[in-house]
C-alpha positions in Angstrom: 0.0 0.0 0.0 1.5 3.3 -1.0 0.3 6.8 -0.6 0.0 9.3 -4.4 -0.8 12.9 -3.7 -4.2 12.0 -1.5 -4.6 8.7 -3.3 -3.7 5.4 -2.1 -3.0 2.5 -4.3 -3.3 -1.2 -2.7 -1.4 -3.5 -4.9 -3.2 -6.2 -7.0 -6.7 -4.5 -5.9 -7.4 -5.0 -9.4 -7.3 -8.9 -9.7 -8.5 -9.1 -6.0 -11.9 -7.9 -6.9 -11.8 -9.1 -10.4 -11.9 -12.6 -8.5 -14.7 -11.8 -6.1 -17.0 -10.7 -8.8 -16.8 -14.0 -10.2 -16.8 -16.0 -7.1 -18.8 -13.3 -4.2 -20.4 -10.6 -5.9 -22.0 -9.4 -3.0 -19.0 -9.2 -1.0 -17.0 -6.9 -3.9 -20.0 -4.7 -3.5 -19.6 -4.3 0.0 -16.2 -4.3 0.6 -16.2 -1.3 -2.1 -18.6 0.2 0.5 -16.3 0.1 2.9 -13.4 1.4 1.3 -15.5 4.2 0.6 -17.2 4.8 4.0 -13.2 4.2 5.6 -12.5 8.1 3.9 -15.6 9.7 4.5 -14.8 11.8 7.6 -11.8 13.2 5.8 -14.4 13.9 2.7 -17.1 15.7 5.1 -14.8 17.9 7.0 -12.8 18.6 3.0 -15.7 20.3 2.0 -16.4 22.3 5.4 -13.5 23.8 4.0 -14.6 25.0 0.7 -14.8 28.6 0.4 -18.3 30.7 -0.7 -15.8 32.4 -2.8 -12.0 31.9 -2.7 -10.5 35.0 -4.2 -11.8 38.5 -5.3 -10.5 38.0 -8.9 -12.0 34.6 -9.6 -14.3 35.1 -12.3 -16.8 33.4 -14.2 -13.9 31.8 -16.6 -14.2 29.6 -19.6 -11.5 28.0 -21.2 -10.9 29.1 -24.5 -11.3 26.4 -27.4 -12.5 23.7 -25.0 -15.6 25.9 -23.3 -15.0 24.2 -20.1 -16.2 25.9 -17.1 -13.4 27.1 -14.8 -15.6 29.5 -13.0 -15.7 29.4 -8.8 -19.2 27.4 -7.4 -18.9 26.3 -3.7 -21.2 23.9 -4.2 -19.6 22.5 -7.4 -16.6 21.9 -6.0 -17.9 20.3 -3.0 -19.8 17.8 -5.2 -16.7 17.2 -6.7 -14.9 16.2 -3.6 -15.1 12.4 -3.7 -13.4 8.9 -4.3 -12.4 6.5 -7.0 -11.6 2.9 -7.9 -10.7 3.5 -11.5 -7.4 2.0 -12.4 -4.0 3.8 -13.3 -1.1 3.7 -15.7 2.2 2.1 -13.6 5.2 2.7 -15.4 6.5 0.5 -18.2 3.1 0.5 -19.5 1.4 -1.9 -16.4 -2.0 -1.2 -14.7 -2.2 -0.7 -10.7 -5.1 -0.7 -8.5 -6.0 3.1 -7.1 -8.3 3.9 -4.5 -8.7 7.8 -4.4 -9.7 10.5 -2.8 -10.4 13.4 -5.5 -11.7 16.8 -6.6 -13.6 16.1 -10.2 -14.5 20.0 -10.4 -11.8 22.0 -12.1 -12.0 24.6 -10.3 -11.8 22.8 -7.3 -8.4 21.4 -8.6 -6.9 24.7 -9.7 -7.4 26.0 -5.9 -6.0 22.7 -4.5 -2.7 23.6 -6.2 -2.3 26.8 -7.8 0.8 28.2 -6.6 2.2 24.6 -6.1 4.9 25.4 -8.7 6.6 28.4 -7.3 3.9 31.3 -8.5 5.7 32.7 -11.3 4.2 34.3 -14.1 2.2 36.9 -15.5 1.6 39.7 -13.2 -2.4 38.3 -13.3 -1.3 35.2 -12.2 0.8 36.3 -9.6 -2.3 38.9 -8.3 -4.4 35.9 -8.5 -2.6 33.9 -6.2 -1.8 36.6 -4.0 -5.5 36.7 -3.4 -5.7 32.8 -2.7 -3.3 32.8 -0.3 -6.0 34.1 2.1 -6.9 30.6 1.8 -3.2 29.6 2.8 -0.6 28.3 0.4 -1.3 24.6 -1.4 -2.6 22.4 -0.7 -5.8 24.1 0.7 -8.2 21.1 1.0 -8.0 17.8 0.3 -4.0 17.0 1.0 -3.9 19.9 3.8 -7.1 17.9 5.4 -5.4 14.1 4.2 -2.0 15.3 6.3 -4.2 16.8 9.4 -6.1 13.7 9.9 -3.7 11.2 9.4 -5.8 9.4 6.7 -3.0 7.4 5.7 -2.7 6.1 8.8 -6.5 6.1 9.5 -7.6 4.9 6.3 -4.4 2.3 5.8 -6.1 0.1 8.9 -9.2 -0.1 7.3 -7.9 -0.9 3.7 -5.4 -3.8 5.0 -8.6 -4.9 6.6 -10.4 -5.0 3.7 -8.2 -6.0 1.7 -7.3 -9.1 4.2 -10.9 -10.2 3.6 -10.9 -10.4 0.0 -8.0 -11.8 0.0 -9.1 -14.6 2.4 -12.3 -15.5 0.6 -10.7 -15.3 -3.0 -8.3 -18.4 -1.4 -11.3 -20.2 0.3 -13.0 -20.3 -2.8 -9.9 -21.5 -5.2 -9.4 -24.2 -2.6 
């Protein structure tokens, strides 16, 4: 188990539940459940954080060419704040098992970690980021509340747990 920005990975995950949805369906269900409910405290008190409005100079933006919506909604970004199973590139061109914790909204991302890289640039971006660092430097939200809480060490427990269990019945039933 290894920790990626606020995701952890569990290794072979993948075939792990690939085999329980052949032989216990119901059981991949639910231990996805609990993988899930393991990170919720760290989601619910993520998006107490989420600002009404995180900078005076954060407008209704839209990307040129692609028409996606960078524009600030509290309530967007708060939906956004969540988990996923999906898989991931490893390098040399191999697929590893990810559970995540993530922010789907863009805007939600570009507050995580603007300013991550130094804050050099235009004179607009550097006045943009002078007014988010009212919110404090990066990361504001989910790896600033992943480090306060511990969740690696929280949420490592209950995923060696879960992961212990599927493990066990995948070997009962190829027995």
């Amino acid at each position: 188990m290894s920790v990626d920005r606020p995701g952890i990975n569990v290794e072979n995950l993948d075939k792990t539940l690939n085999a329980l949805r052949v032989i216990d369906p119901e059981m991949k269900k639910n231990l996805n459940k609990e993988m899930v409910k393991s990170v919720r405290p760290i989601i619910t008190k993520t998006k107490g954080r989420v600002p009404s409005r995180p900078a005076r100079n954060w407008g209704g933006w839209v990307e040129a060419g692609r028409g996606r919506n960078l524009g600030w909604d509290a309530a967007v970004v708060k939906r956004g704040i969540t988990t996923s199973t999906a898989n991931a590139r490893a390098g040399a061109g191999g697929v590893r098992s990810q559970f995540r914790l993530l922010n789907k909204s863009v805007a939600g991302a570009i507050y995580e970690t603007a300013g991550s890289q130094g804050g050099s640039g235009t004179l607009q971006s550097r006045y943009f980021l002078r007014n988010l660092d009212l919110g404090g430097r990066p990361p504001r939200l989910l790896v600033r509340t992943w480090r306060e809480e511990k969740g690696y060490t929280v949420v490592a427990g209950a995923m060696r747990g879960v992961a212990n269990r599927a493990e066990a019945r995948v070997n009962e039933a190829l027995r």
